[in-house]
Biopython code that builds the backbone (N, CA, C, O; Angstrom):
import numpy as np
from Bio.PDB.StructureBuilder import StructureBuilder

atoms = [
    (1, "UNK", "N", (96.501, 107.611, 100.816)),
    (1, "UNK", "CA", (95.882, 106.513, 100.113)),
    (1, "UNK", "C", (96.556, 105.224, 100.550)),
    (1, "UNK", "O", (97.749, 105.098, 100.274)),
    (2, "UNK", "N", (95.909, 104.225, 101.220)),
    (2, "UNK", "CA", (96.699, 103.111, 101.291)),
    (2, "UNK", "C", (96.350, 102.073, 100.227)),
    (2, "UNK", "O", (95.367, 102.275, 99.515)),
    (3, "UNK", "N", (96.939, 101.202, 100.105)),
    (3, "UNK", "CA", (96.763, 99.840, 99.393)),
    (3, "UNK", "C", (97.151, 98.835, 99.937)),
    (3, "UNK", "O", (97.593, 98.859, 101.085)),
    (4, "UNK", "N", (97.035, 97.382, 98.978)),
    (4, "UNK", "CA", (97.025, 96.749, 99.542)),
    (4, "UNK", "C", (98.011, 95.835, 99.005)),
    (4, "UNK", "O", (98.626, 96.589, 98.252)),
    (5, "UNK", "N", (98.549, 94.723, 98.907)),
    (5, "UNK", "CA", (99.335, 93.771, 97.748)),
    (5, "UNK", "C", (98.944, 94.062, 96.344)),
    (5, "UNK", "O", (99.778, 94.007, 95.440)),
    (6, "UNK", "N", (97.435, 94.436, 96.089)),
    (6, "UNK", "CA", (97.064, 94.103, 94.870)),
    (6, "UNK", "C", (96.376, 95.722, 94.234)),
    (6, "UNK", "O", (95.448, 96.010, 93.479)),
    (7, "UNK", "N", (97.512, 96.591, 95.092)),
    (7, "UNK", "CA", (97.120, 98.039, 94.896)),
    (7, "UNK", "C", (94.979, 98.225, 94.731)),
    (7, "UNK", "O", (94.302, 98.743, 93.843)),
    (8, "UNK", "N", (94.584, 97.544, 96.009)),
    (8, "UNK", "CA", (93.116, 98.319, 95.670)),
    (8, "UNK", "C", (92.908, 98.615, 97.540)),
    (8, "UNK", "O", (93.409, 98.192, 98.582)),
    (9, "UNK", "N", (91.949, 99.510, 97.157)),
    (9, "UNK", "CA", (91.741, 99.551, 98.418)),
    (9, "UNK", "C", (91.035, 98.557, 99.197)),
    (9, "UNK", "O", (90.415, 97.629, 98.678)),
    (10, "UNK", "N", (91.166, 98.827, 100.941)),
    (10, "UNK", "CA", (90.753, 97.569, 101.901)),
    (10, "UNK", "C", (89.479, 97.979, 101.590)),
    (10, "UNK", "O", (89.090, 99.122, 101.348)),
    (11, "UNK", "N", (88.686, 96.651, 101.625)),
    (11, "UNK", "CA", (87.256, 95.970, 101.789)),
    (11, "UNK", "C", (87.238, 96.690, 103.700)),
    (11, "UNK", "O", (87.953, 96.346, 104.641)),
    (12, "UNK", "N", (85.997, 97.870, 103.651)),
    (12, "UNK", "CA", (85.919, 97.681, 105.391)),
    (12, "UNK", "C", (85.522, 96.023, 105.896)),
    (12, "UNK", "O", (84.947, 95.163, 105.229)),
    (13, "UNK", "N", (86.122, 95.920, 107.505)),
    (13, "UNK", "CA", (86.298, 94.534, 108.008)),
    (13, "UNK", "C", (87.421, 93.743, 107.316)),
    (13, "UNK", "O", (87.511, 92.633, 107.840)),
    (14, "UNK", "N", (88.084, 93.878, 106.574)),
    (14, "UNK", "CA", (89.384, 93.001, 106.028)),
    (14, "UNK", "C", (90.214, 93.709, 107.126)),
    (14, "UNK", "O", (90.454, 94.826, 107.586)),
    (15, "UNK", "N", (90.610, 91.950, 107.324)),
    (15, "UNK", "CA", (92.142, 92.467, 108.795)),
    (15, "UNK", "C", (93.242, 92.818, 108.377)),
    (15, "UNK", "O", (93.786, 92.223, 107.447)),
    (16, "UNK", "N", (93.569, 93.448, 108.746)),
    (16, "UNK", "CA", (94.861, 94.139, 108.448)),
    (16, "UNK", "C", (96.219, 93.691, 109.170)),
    (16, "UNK", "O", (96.409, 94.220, 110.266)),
    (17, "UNK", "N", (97.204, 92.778, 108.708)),
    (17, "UNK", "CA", (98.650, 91.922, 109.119)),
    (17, "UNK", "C", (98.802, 93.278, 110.296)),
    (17, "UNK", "O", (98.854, 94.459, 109.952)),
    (18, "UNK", "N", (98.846, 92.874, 111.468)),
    (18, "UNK", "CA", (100.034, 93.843, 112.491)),
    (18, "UNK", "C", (101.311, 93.189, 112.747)),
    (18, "UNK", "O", (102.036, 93.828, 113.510)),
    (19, "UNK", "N", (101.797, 92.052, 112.301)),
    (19, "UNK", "CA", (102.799, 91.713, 112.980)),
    (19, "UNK", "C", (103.549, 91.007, 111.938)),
    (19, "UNK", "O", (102.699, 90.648, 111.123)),
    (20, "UNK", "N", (104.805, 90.593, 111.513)),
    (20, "UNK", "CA", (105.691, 90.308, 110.650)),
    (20, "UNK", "C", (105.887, 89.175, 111.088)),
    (20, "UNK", "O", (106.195, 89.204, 112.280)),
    (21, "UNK", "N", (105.818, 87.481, 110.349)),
    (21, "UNK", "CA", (106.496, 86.143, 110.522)),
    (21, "UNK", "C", (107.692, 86.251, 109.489)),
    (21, "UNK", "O", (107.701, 85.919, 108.304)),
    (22, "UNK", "N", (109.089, 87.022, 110.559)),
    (22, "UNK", "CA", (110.606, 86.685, 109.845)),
    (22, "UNK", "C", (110.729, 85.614, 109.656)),
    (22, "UNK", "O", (111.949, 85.614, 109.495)),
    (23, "UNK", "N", (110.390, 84.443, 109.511)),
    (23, "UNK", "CA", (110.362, 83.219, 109.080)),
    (23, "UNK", "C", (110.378, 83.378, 107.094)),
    (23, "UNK", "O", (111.024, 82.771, 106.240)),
    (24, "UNK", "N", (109.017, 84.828, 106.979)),
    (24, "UNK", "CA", (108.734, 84.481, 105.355)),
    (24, "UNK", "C", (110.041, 85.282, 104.643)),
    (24, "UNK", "O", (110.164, 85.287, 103.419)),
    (25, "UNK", "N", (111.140, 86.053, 105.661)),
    (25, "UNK", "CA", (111.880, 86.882, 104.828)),
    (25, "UNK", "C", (113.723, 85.992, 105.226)),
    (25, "UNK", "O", (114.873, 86.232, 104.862)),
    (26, "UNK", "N", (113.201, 85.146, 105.959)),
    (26, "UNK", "CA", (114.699, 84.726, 106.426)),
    (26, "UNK", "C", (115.630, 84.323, 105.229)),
    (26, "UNK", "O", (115.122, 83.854, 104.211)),
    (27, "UNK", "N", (116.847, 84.480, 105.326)),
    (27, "UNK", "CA", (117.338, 84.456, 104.092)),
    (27, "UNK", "C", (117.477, 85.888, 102.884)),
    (27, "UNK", "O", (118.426, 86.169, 102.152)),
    (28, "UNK", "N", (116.568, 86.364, 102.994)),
    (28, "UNK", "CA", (116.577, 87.540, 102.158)),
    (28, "UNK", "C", (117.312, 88.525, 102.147)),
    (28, "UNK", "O", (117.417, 89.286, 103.108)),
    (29, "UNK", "N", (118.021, 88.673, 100.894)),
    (29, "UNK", "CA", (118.919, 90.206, 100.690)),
    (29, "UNK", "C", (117.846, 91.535, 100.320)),
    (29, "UNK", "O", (116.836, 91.580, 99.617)),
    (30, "UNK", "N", (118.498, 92.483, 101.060)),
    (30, "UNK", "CA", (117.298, 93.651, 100.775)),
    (30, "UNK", "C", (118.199, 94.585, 100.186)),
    (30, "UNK", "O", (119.309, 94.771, 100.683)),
    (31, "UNK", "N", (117.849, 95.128, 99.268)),
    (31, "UNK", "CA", (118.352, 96.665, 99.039)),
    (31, "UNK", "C", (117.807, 98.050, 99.102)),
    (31, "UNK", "O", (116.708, 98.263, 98.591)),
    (32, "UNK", "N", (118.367, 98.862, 99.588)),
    (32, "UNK", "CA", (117.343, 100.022, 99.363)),
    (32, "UNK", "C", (118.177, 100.860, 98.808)),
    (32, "UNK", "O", (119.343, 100.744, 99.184)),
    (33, "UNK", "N", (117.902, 101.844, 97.867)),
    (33, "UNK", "CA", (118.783, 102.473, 97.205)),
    (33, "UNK", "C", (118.271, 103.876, 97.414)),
    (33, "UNK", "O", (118.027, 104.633, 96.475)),
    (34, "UNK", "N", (118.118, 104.191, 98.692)),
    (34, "UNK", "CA", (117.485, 105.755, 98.936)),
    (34, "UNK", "C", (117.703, 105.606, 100.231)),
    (34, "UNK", "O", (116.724, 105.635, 100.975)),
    (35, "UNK", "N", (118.822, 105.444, 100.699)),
    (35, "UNK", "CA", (119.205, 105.865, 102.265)),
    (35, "UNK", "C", (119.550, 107.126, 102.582)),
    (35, "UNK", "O", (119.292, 107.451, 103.741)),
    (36, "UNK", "N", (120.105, 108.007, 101.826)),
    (36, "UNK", "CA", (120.796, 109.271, 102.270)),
    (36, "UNK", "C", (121.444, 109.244, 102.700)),
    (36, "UNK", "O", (121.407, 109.731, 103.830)),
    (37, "UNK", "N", (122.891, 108.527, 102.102)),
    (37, "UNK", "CA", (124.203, 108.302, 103.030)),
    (37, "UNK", "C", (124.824, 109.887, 103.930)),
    (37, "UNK", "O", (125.347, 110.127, 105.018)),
    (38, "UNK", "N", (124.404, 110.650, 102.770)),
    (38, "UNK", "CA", (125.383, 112.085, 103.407)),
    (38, "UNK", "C", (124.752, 112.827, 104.460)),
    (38, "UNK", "O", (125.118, 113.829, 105.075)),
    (39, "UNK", "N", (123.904, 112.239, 104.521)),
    (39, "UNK", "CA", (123.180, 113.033, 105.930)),
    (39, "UNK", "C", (122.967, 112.241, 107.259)),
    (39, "UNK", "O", (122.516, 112.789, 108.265)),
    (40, "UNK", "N", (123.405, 110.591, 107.196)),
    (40, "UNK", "CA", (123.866, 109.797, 107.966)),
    (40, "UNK", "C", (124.855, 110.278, 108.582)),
    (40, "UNK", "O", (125.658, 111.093, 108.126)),
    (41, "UNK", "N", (124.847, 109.470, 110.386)),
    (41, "UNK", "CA", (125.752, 109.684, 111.271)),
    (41, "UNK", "C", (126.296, 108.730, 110.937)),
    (41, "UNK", "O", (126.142, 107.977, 109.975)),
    (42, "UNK", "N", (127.305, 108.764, 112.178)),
    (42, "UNK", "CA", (128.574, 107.146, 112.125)),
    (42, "UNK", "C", (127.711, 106.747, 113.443)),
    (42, "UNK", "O", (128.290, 106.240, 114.404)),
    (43, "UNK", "N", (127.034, 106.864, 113.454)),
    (43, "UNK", "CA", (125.916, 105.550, 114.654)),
    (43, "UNK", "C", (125.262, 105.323, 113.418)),
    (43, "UNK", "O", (125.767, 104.322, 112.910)),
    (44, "UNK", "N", (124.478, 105.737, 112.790)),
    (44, "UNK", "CA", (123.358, 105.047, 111.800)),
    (44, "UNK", "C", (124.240, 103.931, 110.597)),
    (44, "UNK", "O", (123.799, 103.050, 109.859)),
    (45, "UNK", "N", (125.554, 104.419, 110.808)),
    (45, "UNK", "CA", (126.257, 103.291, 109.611)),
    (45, "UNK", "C", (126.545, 102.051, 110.757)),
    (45, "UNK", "O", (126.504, 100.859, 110.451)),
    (46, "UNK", "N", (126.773, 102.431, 111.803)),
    (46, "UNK", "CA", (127.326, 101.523, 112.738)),
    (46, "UNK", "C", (125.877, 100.340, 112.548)),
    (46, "UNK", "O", (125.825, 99.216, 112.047)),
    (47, "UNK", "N", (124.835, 101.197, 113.193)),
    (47, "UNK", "CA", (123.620, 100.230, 113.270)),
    (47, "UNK", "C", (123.278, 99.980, 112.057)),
    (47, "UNK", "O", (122.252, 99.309, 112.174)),
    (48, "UNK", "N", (123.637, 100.180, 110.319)),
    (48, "UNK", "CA", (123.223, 99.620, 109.819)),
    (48, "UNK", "C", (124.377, 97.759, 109.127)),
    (48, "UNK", "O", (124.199, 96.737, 108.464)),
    (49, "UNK", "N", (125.368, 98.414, 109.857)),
    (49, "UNK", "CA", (126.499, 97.520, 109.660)),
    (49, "UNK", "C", (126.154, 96.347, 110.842)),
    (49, "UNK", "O", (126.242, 95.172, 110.486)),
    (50, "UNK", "N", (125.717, 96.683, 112.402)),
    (50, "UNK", "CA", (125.085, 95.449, 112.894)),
    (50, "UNK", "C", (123.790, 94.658, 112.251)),
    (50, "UNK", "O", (123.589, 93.448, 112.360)),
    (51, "UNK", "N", (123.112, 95.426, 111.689)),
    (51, "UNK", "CA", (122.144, 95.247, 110.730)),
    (51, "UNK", "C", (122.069, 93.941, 110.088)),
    (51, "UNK", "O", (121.278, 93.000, 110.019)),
    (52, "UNK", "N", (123.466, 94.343, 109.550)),
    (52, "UNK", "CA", (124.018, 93.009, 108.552)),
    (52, "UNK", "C", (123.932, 93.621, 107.087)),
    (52, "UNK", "O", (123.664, 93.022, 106.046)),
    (53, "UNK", "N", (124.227, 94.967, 107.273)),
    (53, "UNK", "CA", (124.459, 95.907, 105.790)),
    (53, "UNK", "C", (126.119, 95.526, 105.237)),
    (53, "UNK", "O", (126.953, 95.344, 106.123)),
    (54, "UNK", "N", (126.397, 95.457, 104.318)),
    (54, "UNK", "CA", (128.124, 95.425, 104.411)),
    (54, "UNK", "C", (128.168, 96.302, 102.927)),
    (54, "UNK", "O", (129.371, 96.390, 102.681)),
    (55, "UNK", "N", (127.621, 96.793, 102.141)),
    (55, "UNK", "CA", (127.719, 97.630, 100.852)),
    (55, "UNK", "C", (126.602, 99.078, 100.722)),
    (55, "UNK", "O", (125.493, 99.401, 101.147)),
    (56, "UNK", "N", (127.234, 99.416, 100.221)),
    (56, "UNK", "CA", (126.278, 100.974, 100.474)),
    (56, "UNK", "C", (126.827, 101.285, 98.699)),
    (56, "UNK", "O", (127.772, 100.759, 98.112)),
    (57, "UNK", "N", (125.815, 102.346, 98.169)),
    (57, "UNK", "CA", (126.611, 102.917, 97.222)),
    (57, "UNK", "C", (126.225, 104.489, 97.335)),
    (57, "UNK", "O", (126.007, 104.846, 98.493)),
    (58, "UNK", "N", (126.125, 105.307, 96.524)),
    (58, "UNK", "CA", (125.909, 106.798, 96.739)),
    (58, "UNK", "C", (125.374, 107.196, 95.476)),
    (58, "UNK", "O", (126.264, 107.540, 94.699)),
    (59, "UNK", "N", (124.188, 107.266, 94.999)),
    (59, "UNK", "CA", (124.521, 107.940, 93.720)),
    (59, "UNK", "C", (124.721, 109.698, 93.429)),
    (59, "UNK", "O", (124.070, 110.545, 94.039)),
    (60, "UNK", "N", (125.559, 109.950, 92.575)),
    (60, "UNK", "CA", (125.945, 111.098, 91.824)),
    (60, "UNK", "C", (125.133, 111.648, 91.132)),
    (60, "UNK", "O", (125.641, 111.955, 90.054)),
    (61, "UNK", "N", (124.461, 111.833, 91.187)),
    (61, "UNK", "CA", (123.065, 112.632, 90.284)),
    (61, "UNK", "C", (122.959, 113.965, 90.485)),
    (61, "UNK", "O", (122.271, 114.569, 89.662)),
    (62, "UNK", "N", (123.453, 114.580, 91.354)),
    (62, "UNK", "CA", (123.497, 116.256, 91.931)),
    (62, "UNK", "C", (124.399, 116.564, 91.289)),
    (62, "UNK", "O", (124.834, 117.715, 91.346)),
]
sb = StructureBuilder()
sb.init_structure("model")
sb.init_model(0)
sb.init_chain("A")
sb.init_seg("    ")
for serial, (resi, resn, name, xyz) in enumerate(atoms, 1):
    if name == "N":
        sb.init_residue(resn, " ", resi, " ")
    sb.init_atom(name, np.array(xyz, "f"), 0.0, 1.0, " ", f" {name:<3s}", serial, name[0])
structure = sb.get_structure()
């Protein structure tokens, strides 16, 4: 099922964004809180540390 910003589905002929202006996110802190640290390599922390990641957390829920 896709959606859209306004959770409905596309109108056929509505264009669909292919390409991202980092201009609208510059500046922005992101979080994601569902990485799966423990099943990460030390390349995927590396590249997420060039990234420009510097905090991670883990949750304990298991």
């Amino acid at each position: 099922m896709c959606c859209n910003e306004n959770f409905q589905e596309r109108s056929e002929g509505e264009k669909i964004q292919t390409s991202l202006d980092l201009n609208d996110v510059n500046g922005m802190k992101f979080f994601d809180p569902h990485v799966h640290m423990t099943s990460r390599t030390t390349d995927d922390y590396q590249a997420m540390a060039d990234a420009g990641i510097v905090a991670l957390i883990e949750p304990a829920f298991w």
